[in-house]
Every structure is written in C-alpha cells, then in structure tokens.
C-alpha positions as CSV (number, residue, x, y, z in Angstrom):
1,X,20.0,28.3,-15.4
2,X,17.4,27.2,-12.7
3,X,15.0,26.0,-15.3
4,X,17.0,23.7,-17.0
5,X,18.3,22.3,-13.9
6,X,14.9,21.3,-12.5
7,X,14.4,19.4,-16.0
8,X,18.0,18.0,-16.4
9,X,17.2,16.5,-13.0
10,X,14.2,14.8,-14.0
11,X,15.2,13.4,-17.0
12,X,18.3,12.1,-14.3
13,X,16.3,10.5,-12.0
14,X,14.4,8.7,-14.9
15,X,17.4,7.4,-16.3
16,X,18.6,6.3,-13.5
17,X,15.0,4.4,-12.7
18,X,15.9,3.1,-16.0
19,X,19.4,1.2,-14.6
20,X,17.5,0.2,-11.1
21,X,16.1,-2.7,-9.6
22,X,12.9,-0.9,-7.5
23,X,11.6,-3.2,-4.5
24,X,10.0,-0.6,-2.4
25,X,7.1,-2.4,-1.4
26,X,4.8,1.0,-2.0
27,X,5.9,1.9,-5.3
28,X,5.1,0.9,-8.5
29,X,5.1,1.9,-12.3
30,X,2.3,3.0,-13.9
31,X,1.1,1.8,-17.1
32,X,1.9,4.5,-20.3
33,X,-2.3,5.1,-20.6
34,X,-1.8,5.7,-17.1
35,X,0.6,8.4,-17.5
36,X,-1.0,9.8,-20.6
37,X,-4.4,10.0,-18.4
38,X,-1.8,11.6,-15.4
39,X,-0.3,14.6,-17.6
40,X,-4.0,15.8,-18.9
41,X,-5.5,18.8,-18.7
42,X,-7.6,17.4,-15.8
43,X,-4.8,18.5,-13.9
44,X,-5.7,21.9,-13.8
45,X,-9.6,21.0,-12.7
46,X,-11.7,21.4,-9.6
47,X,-14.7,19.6,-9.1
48,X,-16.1,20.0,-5.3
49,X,-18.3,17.5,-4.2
50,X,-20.1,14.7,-5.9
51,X,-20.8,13.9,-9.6
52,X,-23.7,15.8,-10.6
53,X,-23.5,17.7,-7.7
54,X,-20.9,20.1,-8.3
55,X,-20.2,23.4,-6.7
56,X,-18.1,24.3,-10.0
57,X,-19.5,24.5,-13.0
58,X,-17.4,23.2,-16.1
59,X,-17.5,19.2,-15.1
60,X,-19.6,17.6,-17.4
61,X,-16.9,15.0,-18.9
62,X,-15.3,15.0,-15.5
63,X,-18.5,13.6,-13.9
64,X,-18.5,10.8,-16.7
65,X,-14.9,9.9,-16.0
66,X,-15.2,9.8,-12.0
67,X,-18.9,7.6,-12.6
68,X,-17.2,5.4,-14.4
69,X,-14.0,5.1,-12.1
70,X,-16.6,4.2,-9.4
71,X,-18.6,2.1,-11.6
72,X,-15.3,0.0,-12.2
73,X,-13.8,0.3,-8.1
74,X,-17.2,-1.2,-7.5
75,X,-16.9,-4.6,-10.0
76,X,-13.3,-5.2,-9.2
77,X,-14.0,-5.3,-5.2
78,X,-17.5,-6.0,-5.4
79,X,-18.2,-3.3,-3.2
80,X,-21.7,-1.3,-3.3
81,X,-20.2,1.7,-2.7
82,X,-17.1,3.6,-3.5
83,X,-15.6,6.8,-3.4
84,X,-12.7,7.9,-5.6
85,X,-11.5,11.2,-4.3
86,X,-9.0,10.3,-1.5
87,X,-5.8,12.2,-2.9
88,X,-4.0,9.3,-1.0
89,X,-4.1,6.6,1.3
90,X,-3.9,8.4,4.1
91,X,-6.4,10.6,3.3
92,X,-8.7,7.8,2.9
93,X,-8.1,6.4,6.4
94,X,-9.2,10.1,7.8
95,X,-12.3,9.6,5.8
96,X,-12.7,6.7,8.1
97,X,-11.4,8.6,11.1
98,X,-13.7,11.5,10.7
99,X,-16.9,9.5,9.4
100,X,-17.0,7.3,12.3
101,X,-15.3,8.5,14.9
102,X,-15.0,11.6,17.3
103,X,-11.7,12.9,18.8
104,X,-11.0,11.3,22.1
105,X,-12.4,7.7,21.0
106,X,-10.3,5.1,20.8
107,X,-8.8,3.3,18.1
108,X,-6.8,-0.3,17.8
109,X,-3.9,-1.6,15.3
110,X,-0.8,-2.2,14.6
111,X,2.2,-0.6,16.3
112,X,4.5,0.7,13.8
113,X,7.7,-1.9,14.5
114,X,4.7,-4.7,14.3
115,X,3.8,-3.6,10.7
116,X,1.6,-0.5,11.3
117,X,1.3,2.8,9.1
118,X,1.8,5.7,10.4
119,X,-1.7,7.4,9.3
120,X,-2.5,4.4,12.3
121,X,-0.5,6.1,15.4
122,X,-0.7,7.9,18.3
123,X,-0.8,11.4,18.9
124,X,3.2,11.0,20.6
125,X,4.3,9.8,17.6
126,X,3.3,12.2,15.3
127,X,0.6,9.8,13.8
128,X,-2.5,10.4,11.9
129,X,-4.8,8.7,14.3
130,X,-3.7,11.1,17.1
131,X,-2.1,14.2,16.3
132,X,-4.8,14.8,13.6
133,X,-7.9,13.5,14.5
134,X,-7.1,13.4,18.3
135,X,-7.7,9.3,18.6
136,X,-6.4,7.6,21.8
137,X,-4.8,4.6,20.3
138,X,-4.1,1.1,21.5
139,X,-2.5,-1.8,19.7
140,X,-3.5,-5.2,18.7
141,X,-0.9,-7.9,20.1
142,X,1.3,-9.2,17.9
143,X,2.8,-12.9,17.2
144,X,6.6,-11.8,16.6
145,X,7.5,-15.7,15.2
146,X,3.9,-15.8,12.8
147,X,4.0,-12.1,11.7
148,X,0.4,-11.5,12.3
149,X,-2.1,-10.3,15.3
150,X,-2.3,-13.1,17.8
151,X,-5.6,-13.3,17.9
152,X,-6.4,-14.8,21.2
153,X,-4.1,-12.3,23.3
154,X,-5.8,-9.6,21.3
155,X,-9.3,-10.7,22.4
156,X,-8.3,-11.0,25.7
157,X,-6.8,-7.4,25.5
158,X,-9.8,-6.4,24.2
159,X,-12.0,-8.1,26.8
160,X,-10.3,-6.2,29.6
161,X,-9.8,-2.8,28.0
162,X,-13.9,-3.0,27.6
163,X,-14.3,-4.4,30.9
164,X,-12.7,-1.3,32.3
165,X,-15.0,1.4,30.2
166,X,-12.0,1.5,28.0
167,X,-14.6,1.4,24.5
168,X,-12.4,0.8,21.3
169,X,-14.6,2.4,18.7
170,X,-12.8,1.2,15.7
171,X,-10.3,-1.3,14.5
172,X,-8.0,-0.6,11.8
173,X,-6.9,-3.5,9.7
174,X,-4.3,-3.6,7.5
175,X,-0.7,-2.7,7.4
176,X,2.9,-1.7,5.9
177,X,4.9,-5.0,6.2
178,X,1.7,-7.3,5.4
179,X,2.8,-10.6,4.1
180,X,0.3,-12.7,5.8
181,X,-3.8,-11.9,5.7
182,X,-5.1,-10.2,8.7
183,X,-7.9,-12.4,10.8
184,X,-10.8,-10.1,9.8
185,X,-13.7,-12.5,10.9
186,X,-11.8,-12.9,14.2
187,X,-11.6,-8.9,15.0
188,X,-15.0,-8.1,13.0
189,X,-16.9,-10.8,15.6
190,X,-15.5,-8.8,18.7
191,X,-15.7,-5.6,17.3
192,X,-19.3,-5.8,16.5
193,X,-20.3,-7.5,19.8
194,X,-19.0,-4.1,21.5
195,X,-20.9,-2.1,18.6
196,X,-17.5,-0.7,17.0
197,X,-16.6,-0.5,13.5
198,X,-13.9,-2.3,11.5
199,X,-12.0,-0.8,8.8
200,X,-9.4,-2.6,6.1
201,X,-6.2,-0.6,4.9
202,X,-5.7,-2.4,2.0
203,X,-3.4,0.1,0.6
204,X,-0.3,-2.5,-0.1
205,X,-2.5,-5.7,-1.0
206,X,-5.5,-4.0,-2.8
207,X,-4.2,-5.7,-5.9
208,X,-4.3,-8.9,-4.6
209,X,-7.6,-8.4,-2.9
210,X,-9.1,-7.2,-6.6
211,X,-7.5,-10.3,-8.1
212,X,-8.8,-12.7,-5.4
213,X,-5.5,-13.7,-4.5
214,X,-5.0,-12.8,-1.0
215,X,-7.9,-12.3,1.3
216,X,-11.9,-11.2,0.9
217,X,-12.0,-8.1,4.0
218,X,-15.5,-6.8,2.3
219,X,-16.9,-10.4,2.9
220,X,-15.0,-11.7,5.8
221,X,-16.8,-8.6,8.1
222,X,-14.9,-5.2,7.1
223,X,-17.4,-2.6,7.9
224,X,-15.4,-0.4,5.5
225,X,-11.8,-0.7,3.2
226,X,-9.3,2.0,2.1
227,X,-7.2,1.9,0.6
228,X,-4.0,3.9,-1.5
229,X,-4.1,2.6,-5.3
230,X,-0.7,2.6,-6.4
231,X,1.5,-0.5,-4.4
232,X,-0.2,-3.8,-6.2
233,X,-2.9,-1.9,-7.6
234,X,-0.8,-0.3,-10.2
235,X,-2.6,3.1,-10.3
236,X,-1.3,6.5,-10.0
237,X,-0.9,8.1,-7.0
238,X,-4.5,8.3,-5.1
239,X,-7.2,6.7,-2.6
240,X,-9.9,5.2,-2.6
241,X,-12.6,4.6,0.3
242,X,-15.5,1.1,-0.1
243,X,-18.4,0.1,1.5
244,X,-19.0,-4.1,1.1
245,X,-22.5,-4.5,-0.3
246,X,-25.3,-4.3,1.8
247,X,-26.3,-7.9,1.8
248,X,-22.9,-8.7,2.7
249,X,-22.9,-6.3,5.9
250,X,-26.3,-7.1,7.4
251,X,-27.6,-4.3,7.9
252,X,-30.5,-2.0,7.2
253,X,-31.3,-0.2,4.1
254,X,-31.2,3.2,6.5
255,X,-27.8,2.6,8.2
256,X,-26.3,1.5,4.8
257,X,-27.1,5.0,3.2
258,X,-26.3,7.1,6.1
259,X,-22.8,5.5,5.9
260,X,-22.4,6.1,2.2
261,X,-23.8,10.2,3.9
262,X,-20.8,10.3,6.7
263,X,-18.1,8.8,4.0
264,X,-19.3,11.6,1.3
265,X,-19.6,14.4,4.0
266,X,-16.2,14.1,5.5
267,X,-14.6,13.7,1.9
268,X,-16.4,16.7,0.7
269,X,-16.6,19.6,3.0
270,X,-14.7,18.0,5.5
271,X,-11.2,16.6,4.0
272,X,-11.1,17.5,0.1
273,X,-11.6,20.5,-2.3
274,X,-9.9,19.6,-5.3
275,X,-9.5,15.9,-5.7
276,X,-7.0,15.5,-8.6
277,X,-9.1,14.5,-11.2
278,X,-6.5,13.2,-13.2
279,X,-5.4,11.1,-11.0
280,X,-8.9,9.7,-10.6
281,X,-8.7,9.3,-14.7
282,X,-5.9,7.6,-14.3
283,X,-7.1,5.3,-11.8
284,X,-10.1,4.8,-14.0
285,X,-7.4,3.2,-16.5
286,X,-5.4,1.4,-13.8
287,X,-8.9,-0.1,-12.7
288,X,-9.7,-1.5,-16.5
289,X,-6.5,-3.3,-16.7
290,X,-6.9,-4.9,-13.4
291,X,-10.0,-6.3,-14.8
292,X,-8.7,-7.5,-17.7
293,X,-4.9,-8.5,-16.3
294,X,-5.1,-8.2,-12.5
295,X,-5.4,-12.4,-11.8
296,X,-2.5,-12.7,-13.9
297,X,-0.3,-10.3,-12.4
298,X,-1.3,-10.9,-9.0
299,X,-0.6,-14.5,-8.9
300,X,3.4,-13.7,-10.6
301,X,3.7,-10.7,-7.7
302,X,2.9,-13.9,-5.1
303,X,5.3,-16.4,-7.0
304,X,8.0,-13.4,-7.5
305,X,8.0,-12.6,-3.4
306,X,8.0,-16.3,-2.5
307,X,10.7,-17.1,-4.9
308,X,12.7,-14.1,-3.5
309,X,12.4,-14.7,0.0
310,X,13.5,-18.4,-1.3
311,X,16.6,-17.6,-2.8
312,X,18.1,-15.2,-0.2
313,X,16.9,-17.6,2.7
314,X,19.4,-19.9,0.7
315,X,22.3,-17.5,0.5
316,X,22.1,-17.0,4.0
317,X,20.0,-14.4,4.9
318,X,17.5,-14.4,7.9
319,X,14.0,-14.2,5.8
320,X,11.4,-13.9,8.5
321,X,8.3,-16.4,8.1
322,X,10.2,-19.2,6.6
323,X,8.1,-21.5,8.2
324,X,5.0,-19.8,6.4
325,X,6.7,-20.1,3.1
326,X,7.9,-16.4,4.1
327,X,5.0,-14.1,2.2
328,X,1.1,-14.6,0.8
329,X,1.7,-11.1,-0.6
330,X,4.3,-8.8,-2.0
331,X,6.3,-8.1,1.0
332,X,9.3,-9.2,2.6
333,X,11.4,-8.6,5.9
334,X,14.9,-9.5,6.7
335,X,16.4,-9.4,9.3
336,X,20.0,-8.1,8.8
337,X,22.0,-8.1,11.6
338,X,23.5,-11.4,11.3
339,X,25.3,-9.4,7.9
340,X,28.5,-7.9,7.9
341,X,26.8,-4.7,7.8
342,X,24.3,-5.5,10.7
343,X,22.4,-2.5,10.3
344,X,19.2,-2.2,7.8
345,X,19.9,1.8,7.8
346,X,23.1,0.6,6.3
347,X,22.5,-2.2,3.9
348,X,19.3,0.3,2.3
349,X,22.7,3.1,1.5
350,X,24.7,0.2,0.3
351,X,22.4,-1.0,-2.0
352,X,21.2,2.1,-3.4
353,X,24.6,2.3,-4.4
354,X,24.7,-0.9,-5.8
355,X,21.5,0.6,-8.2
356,X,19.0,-2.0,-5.5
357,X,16.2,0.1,-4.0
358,X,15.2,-1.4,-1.0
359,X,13.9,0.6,2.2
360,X,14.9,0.1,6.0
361,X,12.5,-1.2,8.4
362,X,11.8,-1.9,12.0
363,X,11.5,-5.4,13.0
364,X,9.1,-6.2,15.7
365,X,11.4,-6.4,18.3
366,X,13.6,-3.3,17.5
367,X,12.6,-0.9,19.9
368,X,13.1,-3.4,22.6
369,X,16.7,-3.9,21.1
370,X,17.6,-0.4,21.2
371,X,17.6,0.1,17.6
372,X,15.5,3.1,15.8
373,X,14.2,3.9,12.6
374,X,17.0,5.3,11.0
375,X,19.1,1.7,12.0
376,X,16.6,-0.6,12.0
377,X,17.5,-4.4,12.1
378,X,15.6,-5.2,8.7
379,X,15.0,-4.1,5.4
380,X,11.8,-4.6,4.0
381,X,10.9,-5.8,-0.2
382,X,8.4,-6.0,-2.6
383,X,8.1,-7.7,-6.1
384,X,5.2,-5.6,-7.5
385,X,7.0,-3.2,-9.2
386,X,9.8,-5.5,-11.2
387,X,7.0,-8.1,-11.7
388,X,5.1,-5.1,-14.1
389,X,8.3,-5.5,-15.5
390,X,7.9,-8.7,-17.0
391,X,10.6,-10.8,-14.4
392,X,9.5,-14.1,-13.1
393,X,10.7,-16.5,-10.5
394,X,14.8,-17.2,-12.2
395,X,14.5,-13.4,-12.2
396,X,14.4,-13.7,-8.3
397,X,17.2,-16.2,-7.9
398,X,19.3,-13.0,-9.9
399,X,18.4,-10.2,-7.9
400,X,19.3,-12.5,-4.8
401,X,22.8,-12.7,-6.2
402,X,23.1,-9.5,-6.8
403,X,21.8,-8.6,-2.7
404,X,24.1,-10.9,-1.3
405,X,27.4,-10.5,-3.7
406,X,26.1,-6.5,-1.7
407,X,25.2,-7.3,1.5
408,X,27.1,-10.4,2.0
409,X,30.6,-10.8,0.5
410,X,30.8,-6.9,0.7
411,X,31.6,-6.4,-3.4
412,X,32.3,-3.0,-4.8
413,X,28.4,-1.5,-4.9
414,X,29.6,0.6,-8.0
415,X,31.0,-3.0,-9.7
416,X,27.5,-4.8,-8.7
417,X,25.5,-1.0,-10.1
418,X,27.2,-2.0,-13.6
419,X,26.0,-5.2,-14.1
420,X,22.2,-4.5,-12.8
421,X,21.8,-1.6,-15.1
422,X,23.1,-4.2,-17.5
423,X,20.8,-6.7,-16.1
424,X,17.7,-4.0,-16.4
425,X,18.2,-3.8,-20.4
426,X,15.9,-6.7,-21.0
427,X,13.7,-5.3,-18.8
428,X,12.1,-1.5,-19.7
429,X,8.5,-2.1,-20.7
430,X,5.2,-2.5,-18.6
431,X,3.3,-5.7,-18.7
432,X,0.0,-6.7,-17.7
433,X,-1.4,-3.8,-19.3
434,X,-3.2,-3.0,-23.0
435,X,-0.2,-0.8,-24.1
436,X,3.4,-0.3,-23.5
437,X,4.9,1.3,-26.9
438,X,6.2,3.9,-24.4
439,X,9.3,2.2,-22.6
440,X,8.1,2.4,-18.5
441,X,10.4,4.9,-17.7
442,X,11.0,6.8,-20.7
443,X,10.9,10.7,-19.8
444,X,8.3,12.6,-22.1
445,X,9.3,15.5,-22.9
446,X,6.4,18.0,-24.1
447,X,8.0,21.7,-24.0
C-alpha cells in the first residue's frame, strides 16, 4: 500500500540518519523544541503581511510569536531591524534583489567554483541573480592559494568596470565554501564611494556571526544581511533578512525607514503570501537557545573544523588553506585528486556508502581543469551538525580514520558503514540546547 510505503520510508531514512556521520556543511539538526514548534498547527496558517497588519483575520497569537522572533533576531545580531518571513535563504537574497535593485543592474560576487551560491549567478547559469531578477552579474577576483576575494585586484576591477559606465549596484557578500571572513570594510568603502549597496549572505556562518565568533558584517559596513537559519544557526528550515542599526549605518532617520519600507514591500506583496509560520515558531526557539548556548557551540564548531582539517591534512589528504590553519568557520575543502579515487563525484558515492555524508564540490580552479560539477576535484565538510551532537576535537581525529581507511586505503565501504553506525551509538542526542529527552533523530510517530 502507497500509504505505508511513504511512512516506512521515513521512518528508513531516519534510521539510517541515526547510523550516519552528517558533514554537509548546510545541514543541521534541529533541537526537539524545535521540531515540536515545526509539527504545530501553525503549519496550516496564513498570515499576509506584517504583524498587526494582517490581511487574514485569525492571527492574534501568531503576531505574538513572529514579534517576538524579531524581537530575539534583533538582540542576537544587534540589528535594528529584522524580518522573519524569508521561507529560505534564497528567498531572502531576492528580498535584497528586488528591494534594491532593478532588472538590468548589475551585481558583484563570487563565481560559483570560487565559493559562490547559486541564488548569486548569472542568468546563463540558471542563477537567481539573473534568470529571476534579470541582474547582469560580474564577479569579485578571487585569491585561489588564500581562499578569499583578493581584494586589491577586485578594487581595481571595480575601478575599471565604473570607469567604463559599467555601475555595479550591489555587492553580495557571503558564500557556500566560506572558511575565511569576507573583507567587508574593504568592499563596503568602494561600494559606497560609487553609491551602491552591500549585502552579507550569512546563510552558513550566521551562527558564528550571532556568537561573535567569526566576523561583525552589520558593523564592519553591510548595508543589509541575509541570511538562511538552519547551517550554524541551528534553526529549522527558513530566512531571515537585517538591517545593522541606524547609528551603525550612518545614515538618516528617512533613508533608514524607507529601507525597512522596500525590505517589507518586496517580502509582502512582492515575494511571500504564506510564510510558514511554524517555521518562524521554530526559529523563535532556535533563536532563544542561541542566546543562551550559541558562544559555546560556536566556538566547538570552530575547534571541531580545525581539528578535522588537522587530522586528514596528517593522513595525507590535500586540506586547502593549511597555511591559514585551513578554516575560521565550519567549512572545509579537499582537494581529492591526489586519492585513489581522484574524483570528488566519486569519493561523495563512496562515502555515502561507507554511512559518511559529505557533498562534492568545485575547487576554484575546476572549470579551468576540465572538470564539472558532477566530478568535481573536491569535496566540501562541515562540523556543525555532529558538533550538536556532542563530539569534540578526538571525535575529529575518528571520523578522519574512518575518511581515509574510505578514501585512501580503498576499505570495504559496507565494513567501514558497520563500525560508524557503531561509532554513532554514543552519539543520538542534541546539545547546546534546553532539552533533548527526544533522541535527535528519533521519528515521531503521531497517527
């Protein structure tokens, strides 16, 4: 029967998250308030527009609950201004797009081998940026050795591309592979000189940002931040869009609100009806255990990814930005083809086998290689999700083994998908969080 397939197939796939080791640098667990806040009846809800200015009727406790989620976005970042409803990250950067920006304007960031997003590209490559909002894109140079924009070429690309009538009208910050912080005072100088606007994508280090423990965009001269809430920031499934506080953006009183205007306008008509108000609950929760646990956590994440890119630099592998003590965030890239396997599209199956979720990615100079997405030259890693469970930096030195026994020394993956579901029984609860009664996850069954 069709029904009890679809729900012999989730209870599956939680069992078998159960037996994993997860380092997908966008994913992460959410707490078990989280996922009671997740499966309410808010679910079910619409609430058009802003609090207290509803187009449905029937929102009175949802008003309280997205108040307060603001209320909280707004301590944690020290932001005067958020807005909650971005269904996802994405959707938060076309807040951006659409705010402050017309079709035909250009845009600058990343290149997608270099790091970017793909909410970021051009219109030829199915991206965001272009094929939705119509945004001629350029990129910012990139230091291939240092893993960040070079900042002089960048200027000087800049420099010329105004010089010609070439206006870049925003700069988007921020990026997938992000193990270094961005030089935001550097871009936000330039940018404002030619009157453009500069916007963070925090989505993978918004964590780290709330705890303090990777950069300060809002402060360092973002005109904007947004962000996805569910890669360091442990939250469900959402976005969020924040304005620094006025005295930290210079500007008038005026300009300041008609921002906060052009942010809520293009949310609500222009980009959202229904905003999953649960998720916005659960974010709510996500937000108040940041507060109280974020520091914590964020500093272990750090530790975890440095520790990692440690222990496999030892057993051989080609960690990229050794010389930079290889991360200041979650994220790692490794450059596989000196492997047996050679191929990132290759080692990601192999490991996934092995019970190791990892993710291919493009290394800077792929493309130029002749390599493609699908057989990439790098994987990519990320330690927030099996730091919320609890390992620390001996934990590392494990999973290392268990990459390069993989990877390496070519071991049966169904051997090596034994001994890490093995491994994983010590490890089945959420941390850094009020509760965790509920093992992380534990499929709830409610029928």
């Amino acid at each position: 029967m069709i029904y009890e397939k679809i729900f012999n197939l989730l209870k599956e796939h939680h069992a078998w998250m159960q037996r994993t080791i997860n380092l997908i640098a966008s994913e992460n667990i959410p707490s078990p308030a989280v996922r009671e806040a997740i499966i309410s009846d808010l679910g079910n809800r619409y609430a058009e527009g802003w609090p207290k200015e509803r187009v449905y009727a029937g929102c009175k406790y949802l008003d309280k609950i997205e108040i307060i989620c603001q209320d909280l976005a707004k301590k944690l970042f020290k932001a005067g201004f958020a807005d909650v409803r971005p269904i996802s990250g994405v959707v938060a950067n076309l807040i951006i797009y659409t705010a402050f920006t017309d079709p035909g304007d250009r845009m600058m960031a990343l290149s997608i081998p270099d790091g970017g997003h793909i909410s970021m590209a051009r219109r030829s490559l199915g991206g965001t940026a272009g094929a939705v909002h119509g945004l001629k894109v350029q990129n910012f140079v990139y230091d291939e050795e240092n893993l960040n924009i070079d900042v002089d070429a960048t200027l000087k690309k800049i420099r010329e591309l105004e010089a010609e009538g070439k206006h870049i009208k925003l700069y988007m910050l921020g990026a997938s592979v992000f193990p270094f912080p961005h030089p935001v005072k550097e871009i936000a100088e330039i940018a404002h000189e030619y009157d453009a606007y500069v916007n963070y994508d925090g989505s993978h280090v918004s964590g780290l940002i709330a705890a303090g423990e990777f950069q300060d965009p809002l402060r360092e001269g973002a005109d904007f931040m947004s962000s996805s809430v569910h890669k360091t920031l442990p939250g469900p499934q959402h976005g969020i869009v924040l304005l620094p506080r006025i005295e930290d953006l210079k500007i008038s009183e005026e300009e300041y609100n008609s921002r906060i205007e052009r942010i809520k306008k293009a949310a609500f008509p222009g980009l959202l009806s229904n905003h999953h108000l649960h998720n916005v609950a659960g974010l709510a929760v996500a937000l108040v255990e940041m507060l109280e646990f974020g520091k914590e956590y964020a500093k272990q994440i750090i530790k975890n990814a440095k520790a990692l890119g440690q222990a496999l630099y030892e057993l051989g592998f080609n960690v990229l930005g050794e010389h930079l003590g290889f991360t200041e965030s979650h994220v790692l890239l490794v450059d596989v083809t000196n492997t047996p396997l050679k191929d990132g599209g290759l080692v990601e199956k192999r490991l996934e086998e092995a019970n190791i979720i990892v993710n291919r990615n493009l290394l800077p100079w792929d493309i130029r290689k002749g390599r493609d997405y699908k057989h990439p030259g790098g994987i990519r890693l990320g330690t927030s999700e099996v730091t919320r469970l609890g390992m620390k930096e001996d934990n590392m030195k494990d999973i290392a083994n268990f990459i390069k026994r993989v990877v390496m020394d070519l071991e049966d993956p169904k051997k090596i998908a034994k001994e890490v579901a093995e491994y994983r029984k010590d490890y089945q609860k959420c941390h850094y969080c009020f509760e965790n009664r509920t093992d992380a996850y534990k499929y709830i069954q409610i029928r």
